[in-house]
C-alpha positions as CSV (number, residue, x, y, z in Angstrom):
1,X,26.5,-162.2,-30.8
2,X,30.3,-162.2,-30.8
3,X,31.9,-159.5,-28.3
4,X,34.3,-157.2,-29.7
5,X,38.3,-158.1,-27.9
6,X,40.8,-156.9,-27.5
7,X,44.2,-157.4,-25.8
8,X,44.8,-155.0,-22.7
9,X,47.5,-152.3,-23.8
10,X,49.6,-153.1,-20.7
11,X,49.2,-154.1,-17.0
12,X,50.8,-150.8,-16.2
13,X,48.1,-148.5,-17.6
14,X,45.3,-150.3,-15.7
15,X,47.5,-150.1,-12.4
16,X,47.8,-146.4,-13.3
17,X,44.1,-145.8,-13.4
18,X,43.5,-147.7,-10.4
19,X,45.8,-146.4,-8.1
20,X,45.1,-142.5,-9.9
21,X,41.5,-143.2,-8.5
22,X,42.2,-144.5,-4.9
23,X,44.2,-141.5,-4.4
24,X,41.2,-139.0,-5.7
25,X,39.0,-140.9,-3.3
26,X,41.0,-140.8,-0.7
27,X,41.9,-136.8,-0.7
28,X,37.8,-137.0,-1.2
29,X,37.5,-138.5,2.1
30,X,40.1,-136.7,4.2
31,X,38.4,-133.1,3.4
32,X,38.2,-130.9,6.6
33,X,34.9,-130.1,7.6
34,X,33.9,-126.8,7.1
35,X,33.1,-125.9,10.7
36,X,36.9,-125.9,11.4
37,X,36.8,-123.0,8.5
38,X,34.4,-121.0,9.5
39,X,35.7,-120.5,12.9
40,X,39.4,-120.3,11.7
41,X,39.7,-116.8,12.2
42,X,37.5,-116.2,15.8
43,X,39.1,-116.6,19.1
44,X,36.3,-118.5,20.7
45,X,36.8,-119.1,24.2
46,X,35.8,-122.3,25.5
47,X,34.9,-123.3,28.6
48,X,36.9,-125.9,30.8
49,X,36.0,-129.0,32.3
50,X,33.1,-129.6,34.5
51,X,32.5,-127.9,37.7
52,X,32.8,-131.0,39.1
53,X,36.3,-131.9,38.1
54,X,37.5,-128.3,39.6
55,X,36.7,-129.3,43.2
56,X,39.2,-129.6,46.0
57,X,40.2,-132.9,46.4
58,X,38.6,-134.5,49.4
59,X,40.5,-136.1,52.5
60,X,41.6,-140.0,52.3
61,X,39.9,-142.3,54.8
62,X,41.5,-144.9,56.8
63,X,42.1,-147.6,54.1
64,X,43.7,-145.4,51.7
65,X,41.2,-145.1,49.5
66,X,39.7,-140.9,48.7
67,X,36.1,-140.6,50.2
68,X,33.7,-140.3,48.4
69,X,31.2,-137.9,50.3
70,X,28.0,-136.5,48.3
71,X,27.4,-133.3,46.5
72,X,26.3,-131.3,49.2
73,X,29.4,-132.1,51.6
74,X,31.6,-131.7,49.0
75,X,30.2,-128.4,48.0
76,X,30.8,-126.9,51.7
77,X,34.2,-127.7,51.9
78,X,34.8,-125.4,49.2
79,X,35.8,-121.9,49.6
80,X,36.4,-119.3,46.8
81,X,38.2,-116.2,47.2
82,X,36.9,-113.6,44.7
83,X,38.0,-110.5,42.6
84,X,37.0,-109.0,39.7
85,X,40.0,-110.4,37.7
86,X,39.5,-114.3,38.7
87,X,35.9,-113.8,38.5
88,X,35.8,-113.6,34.7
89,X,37.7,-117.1,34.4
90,X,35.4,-118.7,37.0
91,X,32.1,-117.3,36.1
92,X,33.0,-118.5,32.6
93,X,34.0,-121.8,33.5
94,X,30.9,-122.4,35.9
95,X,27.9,-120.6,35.2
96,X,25.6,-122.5,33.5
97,X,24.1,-120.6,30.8
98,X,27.0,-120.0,29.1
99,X,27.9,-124.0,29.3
100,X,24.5,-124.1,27.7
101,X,25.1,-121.4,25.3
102,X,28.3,-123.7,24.0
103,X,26.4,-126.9,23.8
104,X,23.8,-125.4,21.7
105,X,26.6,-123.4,19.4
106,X,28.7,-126.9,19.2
107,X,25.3,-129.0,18.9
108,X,24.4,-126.4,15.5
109,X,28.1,-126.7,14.4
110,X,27.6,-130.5,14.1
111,X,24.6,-130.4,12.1
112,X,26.4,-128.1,10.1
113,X,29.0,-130.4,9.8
114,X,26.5,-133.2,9.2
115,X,24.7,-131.3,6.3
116,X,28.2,-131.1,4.6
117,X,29.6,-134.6,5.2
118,X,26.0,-136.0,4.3
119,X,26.5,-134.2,0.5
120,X,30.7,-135.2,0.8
121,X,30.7,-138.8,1.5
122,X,32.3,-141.7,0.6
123,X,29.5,-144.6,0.5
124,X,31.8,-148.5,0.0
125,X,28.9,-151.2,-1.0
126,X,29.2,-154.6,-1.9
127,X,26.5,-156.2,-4.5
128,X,26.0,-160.2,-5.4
129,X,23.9,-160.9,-8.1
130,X,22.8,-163.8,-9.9
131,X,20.7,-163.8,-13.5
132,X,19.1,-166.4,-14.9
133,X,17.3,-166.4,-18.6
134,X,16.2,-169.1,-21.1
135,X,14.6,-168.6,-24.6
136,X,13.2,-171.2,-27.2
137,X,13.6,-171.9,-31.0
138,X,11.0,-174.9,-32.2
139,X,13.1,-177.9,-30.5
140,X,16.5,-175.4,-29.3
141,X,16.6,-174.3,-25.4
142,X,18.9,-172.2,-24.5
143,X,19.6,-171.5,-20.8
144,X,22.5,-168.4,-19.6
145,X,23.3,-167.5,-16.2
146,X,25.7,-165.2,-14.7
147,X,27.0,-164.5,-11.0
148,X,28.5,-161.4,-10.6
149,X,30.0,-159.9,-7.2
150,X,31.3,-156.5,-6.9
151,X,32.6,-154.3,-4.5
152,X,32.2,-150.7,-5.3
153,X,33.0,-146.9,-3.8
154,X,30.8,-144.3,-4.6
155,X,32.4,-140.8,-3.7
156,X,30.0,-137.8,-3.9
157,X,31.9,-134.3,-3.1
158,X,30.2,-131.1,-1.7
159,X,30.5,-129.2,-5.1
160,X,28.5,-132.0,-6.7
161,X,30.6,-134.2,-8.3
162,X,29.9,-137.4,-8.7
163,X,32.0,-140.6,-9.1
164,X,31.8,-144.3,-8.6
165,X,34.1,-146.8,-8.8
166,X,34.3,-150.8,-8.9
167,X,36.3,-154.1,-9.1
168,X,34.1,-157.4,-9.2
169,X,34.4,-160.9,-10.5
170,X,32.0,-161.9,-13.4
171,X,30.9,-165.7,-14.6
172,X,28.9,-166.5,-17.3
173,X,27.3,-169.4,-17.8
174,X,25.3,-171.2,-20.8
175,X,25.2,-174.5,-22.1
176,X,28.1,-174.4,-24.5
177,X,30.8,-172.7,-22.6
178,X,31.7,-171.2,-19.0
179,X,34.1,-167.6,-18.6
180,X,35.1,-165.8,-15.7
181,X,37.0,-162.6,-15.7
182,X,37.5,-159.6,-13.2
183,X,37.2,-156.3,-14.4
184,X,37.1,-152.7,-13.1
185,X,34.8,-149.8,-13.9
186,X,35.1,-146.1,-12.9
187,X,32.8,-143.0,-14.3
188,X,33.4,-139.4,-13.1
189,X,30.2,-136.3,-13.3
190,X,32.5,-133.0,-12.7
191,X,31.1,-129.7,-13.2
192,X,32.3,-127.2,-15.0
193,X,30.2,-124.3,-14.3
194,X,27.7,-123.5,-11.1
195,X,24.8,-126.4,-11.9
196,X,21.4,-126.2,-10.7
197,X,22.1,-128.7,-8.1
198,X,25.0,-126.6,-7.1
199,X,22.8,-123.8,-6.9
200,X,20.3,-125.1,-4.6
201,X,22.8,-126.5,-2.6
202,X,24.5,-123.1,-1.6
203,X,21.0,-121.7,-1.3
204,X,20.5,-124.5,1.8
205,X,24.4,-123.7,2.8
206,X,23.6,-120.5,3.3
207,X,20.8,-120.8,5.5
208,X,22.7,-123.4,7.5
209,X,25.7,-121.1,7.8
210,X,23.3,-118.1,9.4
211,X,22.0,-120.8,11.6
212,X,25.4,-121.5,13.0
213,X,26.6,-117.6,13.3
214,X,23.5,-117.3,15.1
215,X,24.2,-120.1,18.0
216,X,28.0,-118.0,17.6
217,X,26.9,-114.8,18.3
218,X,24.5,-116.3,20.8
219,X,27.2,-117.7,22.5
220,X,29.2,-114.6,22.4
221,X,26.9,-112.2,23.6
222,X,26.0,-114.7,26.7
223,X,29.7,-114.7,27.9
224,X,29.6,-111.2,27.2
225,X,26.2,-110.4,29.1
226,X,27.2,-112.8,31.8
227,X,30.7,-112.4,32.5
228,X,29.8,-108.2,33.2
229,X,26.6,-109.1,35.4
230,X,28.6,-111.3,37.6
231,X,31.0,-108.3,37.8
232,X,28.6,-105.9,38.3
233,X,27.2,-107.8,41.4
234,X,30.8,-108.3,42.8
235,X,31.2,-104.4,42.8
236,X,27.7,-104.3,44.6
237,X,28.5,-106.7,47.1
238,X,31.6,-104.8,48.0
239,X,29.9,-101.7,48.2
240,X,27.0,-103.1,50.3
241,X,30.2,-105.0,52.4
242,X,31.9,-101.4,53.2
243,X,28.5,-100.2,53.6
244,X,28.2,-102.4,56.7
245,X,31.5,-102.0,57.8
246,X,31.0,-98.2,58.2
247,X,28.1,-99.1,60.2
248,X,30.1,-101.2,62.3
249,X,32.9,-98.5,63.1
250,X,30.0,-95.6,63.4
251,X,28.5,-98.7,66.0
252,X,31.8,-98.8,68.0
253,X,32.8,-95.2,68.4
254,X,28.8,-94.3,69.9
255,X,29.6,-96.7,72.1
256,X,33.5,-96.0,72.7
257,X,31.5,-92.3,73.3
258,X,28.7,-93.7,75.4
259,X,31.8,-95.3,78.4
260,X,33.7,-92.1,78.2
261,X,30.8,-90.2,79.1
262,X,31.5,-90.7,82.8
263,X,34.7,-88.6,82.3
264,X,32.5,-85.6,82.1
265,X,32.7,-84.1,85.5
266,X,30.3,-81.7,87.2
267,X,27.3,-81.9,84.7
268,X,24.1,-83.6,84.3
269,X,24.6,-85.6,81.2
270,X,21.2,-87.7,81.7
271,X,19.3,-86.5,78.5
272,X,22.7,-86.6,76.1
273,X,23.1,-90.1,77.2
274,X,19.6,-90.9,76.4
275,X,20.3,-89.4,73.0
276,X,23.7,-91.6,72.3
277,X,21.3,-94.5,73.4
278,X,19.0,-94.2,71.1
279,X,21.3,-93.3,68.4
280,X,23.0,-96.5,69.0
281,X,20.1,-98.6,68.9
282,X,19.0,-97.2,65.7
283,X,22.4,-97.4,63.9
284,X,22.5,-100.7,65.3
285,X,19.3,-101.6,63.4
286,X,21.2,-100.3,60.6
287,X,24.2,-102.8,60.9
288,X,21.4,-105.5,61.0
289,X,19.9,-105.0,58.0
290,X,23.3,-104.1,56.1
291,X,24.4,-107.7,57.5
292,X,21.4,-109.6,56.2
293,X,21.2,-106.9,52.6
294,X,25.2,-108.4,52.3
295,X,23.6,-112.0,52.9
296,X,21.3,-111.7,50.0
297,X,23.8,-110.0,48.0
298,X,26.1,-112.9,48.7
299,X,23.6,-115.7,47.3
300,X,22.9,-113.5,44.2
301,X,26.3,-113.3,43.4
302,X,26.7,-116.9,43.5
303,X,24.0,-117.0,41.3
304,X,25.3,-114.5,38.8
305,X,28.7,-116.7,39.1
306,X,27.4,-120.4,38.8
307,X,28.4,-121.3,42.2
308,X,26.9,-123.7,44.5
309,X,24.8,-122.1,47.2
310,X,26.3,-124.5,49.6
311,X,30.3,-122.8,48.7
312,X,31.4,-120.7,51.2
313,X,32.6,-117.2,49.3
314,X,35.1,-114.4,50.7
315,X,35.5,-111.0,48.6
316,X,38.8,-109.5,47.9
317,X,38.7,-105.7,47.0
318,X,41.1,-104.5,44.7
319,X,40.5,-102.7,41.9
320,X,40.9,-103.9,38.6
321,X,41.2,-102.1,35.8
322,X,43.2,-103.3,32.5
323,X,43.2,-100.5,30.5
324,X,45.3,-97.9,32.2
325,X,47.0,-95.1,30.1
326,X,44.7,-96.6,26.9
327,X,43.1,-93.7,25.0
328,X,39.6,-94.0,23.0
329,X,41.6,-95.0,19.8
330,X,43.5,-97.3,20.6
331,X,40.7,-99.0,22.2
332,X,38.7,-98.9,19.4
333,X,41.5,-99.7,17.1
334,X,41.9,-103.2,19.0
335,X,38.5,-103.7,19.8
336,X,37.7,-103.9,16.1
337,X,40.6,-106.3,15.6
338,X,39.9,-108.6,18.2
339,X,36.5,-108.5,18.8
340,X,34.5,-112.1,18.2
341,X,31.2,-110.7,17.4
342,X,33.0,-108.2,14.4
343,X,34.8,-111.3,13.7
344,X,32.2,-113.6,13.2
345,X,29.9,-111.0,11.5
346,X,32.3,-110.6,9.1
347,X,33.1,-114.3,8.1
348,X,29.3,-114.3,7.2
349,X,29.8,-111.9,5.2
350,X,32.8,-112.8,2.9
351,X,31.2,-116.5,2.7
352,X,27.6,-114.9,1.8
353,X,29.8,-112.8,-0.7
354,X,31.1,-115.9,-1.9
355,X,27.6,-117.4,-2.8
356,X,26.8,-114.7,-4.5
357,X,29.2,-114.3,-6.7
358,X,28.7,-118.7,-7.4
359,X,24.9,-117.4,-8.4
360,X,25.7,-114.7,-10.2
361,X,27.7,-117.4,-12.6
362,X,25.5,-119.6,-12.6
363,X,23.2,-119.1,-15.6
364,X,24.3,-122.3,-17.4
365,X,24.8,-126.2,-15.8
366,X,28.3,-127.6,-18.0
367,X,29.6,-130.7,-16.6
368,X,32.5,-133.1,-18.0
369,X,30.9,-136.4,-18.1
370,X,33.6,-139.5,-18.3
371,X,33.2,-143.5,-18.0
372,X,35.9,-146.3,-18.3
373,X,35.8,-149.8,-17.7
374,X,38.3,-152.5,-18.1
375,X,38.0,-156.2,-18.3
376,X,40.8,-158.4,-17.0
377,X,41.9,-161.8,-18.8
378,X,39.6,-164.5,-17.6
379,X,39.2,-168.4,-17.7
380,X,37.6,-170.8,-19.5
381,X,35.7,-168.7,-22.5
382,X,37.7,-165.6,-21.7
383,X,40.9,-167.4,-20.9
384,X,43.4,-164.8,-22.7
385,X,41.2,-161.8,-23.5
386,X,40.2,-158.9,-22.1
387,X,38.4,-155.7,-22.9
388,X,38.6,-151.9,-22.0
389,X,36.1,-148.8,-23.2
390,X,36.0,-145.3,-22.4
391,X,34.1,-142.2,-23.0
392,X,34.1,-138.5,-22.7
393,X,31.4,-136.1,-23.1
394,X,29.8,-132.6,-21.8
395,X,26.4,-132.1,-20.8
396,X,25.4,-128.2,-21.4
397,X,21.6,-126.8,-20.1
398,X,20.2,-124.2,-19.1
399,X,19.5,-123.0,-15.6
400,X,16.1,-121.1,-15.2
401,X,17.3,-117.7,-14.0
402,X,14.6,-117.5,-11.4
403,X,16.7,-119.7,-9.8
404,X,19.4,-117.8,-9.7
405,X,17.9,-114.7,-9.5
406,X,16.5,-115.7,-6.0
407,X,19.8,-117.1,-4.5
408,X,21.1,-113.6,-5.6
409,X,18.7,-111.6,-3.7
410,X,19.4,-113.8,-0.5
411,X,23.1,-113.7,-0.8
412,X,22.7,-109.8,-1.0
413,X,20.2,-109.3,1.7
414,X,22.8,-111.4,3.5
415,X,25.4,-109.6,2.6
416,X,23.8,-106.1,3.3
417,X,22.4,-107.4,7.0
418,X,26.1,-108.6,8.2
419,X,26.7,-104.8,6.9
420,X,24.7,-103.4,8.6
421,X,25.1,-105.9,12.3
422,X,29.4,-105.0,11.9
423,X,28.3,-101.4,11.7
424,X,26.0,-101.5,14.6
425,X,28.5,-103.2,17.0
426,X,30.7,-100.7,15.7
427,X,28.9,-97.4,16.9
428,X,28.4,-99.9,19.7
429,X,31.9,-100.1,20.7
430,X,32.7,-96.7,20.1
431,X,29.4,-95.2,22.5
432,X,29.9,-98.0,24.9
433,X,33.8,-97.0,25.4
434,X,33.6,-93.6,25.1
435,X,31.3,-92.7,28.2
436,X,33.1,-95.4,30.7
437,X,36.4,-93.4,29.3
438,X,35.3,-90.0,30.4
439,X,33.7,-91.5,34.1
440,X,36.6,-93.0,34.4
441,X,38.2,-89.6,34.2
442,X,35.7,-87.5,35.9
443,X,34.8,-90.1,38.8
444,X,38.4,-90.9,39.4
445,X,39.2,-87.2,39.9
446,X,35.9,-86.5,42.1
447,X,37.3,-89.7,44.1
448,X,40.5,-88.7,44.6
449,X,39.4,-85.1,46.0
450,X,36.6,-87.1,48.7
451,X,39.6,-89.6,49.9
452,X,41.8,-86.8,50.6
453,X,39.4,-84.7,52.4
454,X,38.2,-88.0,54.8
455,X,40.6,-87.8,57.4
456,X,39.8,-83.8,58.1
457,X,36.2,-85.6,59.1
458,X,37.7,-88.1,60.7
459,X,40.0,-85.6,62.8
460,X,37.1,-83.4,63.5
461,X,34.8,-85.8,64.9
462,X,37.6,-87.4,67.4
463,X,38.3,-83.1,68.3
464,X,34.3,-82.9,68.6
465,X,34.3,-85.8,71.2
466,X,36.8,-84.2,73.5
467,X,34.6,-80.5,73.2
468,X,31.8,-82.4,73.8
469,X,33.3,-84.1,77.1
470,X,34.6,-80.8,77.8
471,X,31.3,-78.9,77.7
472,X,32.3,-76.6,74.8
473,X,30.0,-78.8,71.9
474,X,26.3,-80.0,72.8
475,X,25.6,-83.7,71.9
476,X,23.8,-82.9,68.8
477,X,26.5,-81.2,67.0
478,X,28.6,-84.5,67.7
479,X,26.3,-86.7,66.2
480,X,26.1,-84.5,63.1
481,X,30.2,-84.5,62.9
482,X,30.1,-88.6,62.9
483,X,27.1,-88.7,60.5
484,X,28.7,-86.4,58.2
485,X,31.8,-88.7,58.6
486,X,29.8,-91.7,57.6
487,X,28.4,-89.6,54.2
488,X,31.7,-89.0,53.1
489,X,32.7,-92.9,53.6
490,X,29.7,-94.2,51.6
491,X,30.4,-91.4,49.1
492,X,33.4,-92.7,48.7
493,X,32.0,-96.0,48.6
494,X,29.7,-95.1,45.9
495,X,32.6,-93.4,43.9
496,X,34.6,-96.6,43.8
497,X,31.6,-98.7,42.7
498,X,31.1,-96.4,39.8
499,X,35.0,-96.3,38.4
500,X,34.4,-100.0,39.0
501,X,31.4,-100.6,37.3
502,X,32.8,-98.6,34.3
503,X,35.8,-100.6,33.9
504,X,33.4,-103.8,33.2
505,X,31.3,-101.4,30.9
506,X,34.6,-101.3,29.3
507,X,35.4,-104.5,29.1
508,X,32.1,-105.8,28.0
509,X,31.9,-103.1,25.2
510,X,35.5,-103.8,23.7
511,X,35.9,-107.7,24.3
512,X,38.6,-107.0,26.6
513,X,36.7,-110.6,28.5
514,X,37.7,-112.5,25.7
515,X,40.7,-111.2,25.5
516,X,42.0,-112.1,28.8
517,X,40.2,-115.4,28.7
518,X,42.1,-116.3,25.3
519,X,45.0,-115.4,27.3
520,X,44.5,-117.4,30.8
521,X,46.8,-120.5,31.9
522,X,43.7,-122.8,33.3
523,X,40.8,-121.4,35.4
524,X,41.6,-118.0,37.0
525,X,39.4,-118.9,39.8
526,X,40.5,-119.7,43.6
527,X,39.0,-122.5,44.5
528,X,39.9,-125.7,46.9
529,X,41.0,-125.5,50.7
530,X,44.4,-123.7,49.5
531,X,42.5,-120.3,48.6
532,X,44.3,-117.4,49.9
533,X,42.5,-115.0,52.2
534,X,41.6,-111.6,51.7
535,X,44.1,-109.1,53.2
């Protein structure tokens, strides 16, 4: 049969279309992936190198060259110098579990990212192939063949369009005549309206989306949860510190007391020394077990922190509190702005918002169906002549609704549960500020009145040893004057574990960690042989 020719209408127009094509690819191709999206609007802290590229830098030996001593020796050349401020930075940096926690939130954003890019790729193949036929009529053989080779793109984008397009060489053969001529061939599938295939595809979006705000949140309550508990075991370990050294100065003045006893002239003092005695063995004991208590403390803060056991660790204790002069509304006001959690909760929501309003569209499948090919001038046969067609056309069906009616219901129970979690973090923030706020307020005062009252007990005690030397106070009544002196220390001490423990209530409930860790210049951690020591 005789093809139907004709001339090409110009070389332009088919450069046109070709180059109009590479471009839509190419945009195809270059499409962000939708992870960067998602977290666009979320400050997400992330934690800095390894542990191991923090350490102090080690000695040179004699050639030159850095040693290179193991793990453990390395480790006990370090010394950290703590406080509650660098500890947020460090614990964050180090501690395991929240390294963990990132892995697993980055490892569920690149299946994410996978699921997209696997449904938006662009897909170049090559093809050879070679036909061969023959038919007879009573003494007529006929033989054709034809080689063709052509190297193709096929594009398919996340929305589910579809396109494909091709240059290639073709020859065809038979025993009369030989042609060869290039040609090009493009056809497009566009939807128009949410298609079933669309339909399904946000369903498994959705669920893929949850699954990554879940590693998110994850991730964000475990700094959260972390960060405080290493806090709250620094303020313990400070308080079991003073705790000990009140011990120690109760220790040393029974037995400043115990050499001035020889002052006391004229009286029989055997039985009152016996007493001091005993008194200092047991408050001795005392010191003991507040020395090895600290010990224990020390190694579970280094676990709280994600240090090495081997790290040698040195407490600095200042208080630490970053919301001075704040009031409850203000705190809530920027806690709900900054926050990650409400940040993240919400994202969920507007995208689950987003599928539901695709569903609730999508009761009929319209796509825009188009197909063009072009054959270039050839040789031999086709020398001179070339050939183009195109076509344009809709394809219109129907979408069974209980399709859509179930990707409805999930995008609103969606929808409805990141409600309900944004609301919940809210009262959250607002219980979990407002009783720190008022402790803050109460405790500080109560503080205040106990640190100004101490040196009355301290001045009573030193007025009770000279009585007691004098003969005018009995032994017993001294004792009672330093023991009461040592109450009032370790209520003090208890005091200032409470106003400190409230400020990283406060900071856990109103993000306040991520807030200074978004704002930090490197690791806030003091690490390395250069650590300053405590004053």
């Amino acid at each position: 049969m005789q093809k139907n020719r004709r001339r090409r209408p110009t070389g332009t127009t088919q450069n046109t279309l070709a180059i109009a094509l590479a471009l839509f690819v190419q945009a195809g191709c270059n499409s962000t992936m939708p992870s960067a999206h998602l977290g666009s609007h979320i400050r997400l802290p992330v934690p800095s190198a390894q542990p191991e590229e923090t350490h102090a830098s080690m000695p040179d030996n004699d050639a030159g060259e850095q040693a290179a001593p193991d793990d453990a020796a390395a480790a006990e050349s370090e010394h950290y110098v703590l406080t509650a401020h660098n500890l947020i930075a460090l614990t964050f940096d180090t501690h395991p579990d929240i390294r963990s926690s990132y892995q697993r939130f980055k490892s569920e954003e690149a299946r994410y990212d996978f699921f997209y890019a696997s449904r938006d790729s662009l897909t170049p193949r090559l093809s050879v192939t070679n036909n061969f036929s023959e038919s007879r009529a009573d003494e007529t053989v006929t033989r054709d063949r034809s080689h063709i080779t052509e190297l193709s793109l096929e594009k398919r984008f996340f929305d589910t369009t579809e396109m494909n397009v091709g240059v290639g060489w073709r020859s065809d053969a038979t025993d009369q005549a030989i042609g060869d001529n290039p040609y090009i061939s493009a056809d497009l599938r566009y939807p128009l309206w949410a298609s079933r295939e669309r339909l399904e595809r946000t369903s498994e979006e959705i669920f893929r989306r949850n699954e990554l705000n879940d590693a998110q949140l994850d991730y964000i309550q475990k700094v959260r949860r972390q960060i405080s508990s290493a806090q709250f075991q620094h303020h313990e370990l400070s308080q079991v510190g003073r705790t000990a050294d009140h011990n120690r100065a109760w220790l040393s003045d029974l037995e400043a007391l115990a050499r001035r006893m020889d002052e006391a002239a004229n009286r029989d003092l055997a039985e009152d020394r016996k007493r001091i005695e005993a008194e200092i063995t047991r408050i001795a004991a005392d010191v003991g077990v507040a020395e090895g208590w600290y010990d224990v403390q020390t190694a579970h803060l280094k676990l709280e922190t994600g240090l090495p056991f081997e790290v040698t660790i040195e407490l600095r204790d200042e208080h630490f509190n970053p919301f001075k002069g704040a009031t409850l509304e203000q705190l809530l006001e920027a806690s709900t702005k900054t926050d990650p959690e409400i940040a993240t909760l919400r994202n969920a929501m507007q995208n689950a918002q987003t599928q539901y309003e695709l569903a609730k569209r999508g009761r009929w499948d319209i796509a825009l169906l188009m197909n063009g090919s072009s054959s270039f001038e050839g040789r031999g046969e086709d020398e001179g002549v070339s050939d183009w067609a195109a076509s344009v056309g809709i394809d219109v069906s129907v979408v069974d609704s209980r399709v859509t009616d179930s990707l409805m219901r999930q995008a609103q129970a969606n929808i409805a549960r990141f409600k309900f979690a944004i609301d919940e973090r809210k009262n959250g923030i607002y219980v979990d500020t407002l009783e720190p706020l008022i402790r803050l307020e109460t405790i500080g005062a109560s503080r205040d009145e106990l640190v100004g009252n101490l040196p009355r007990y301290e001045r009573d005690y030193q007025q009770g040893v000279e009585e007691f030397l004098a003969g005018a106070l009995n032994v017993d009544d001294l004792l009672k004057r330093r023991e009461d002196l040592f109450d009032r220390q370790e209520n003090i001490s208890q005091q200032t574990f409470l106003l400190r423990a409230n400020v990283t209530q406060l900071c856990r409930a109103t993000g306040k960690f991520f807030e200074l860790l978004d704002g930090r210049n490197g690791p806030a951690s003091a690490t390395g042989t250069g650590s300053q020591p405590a004053e």
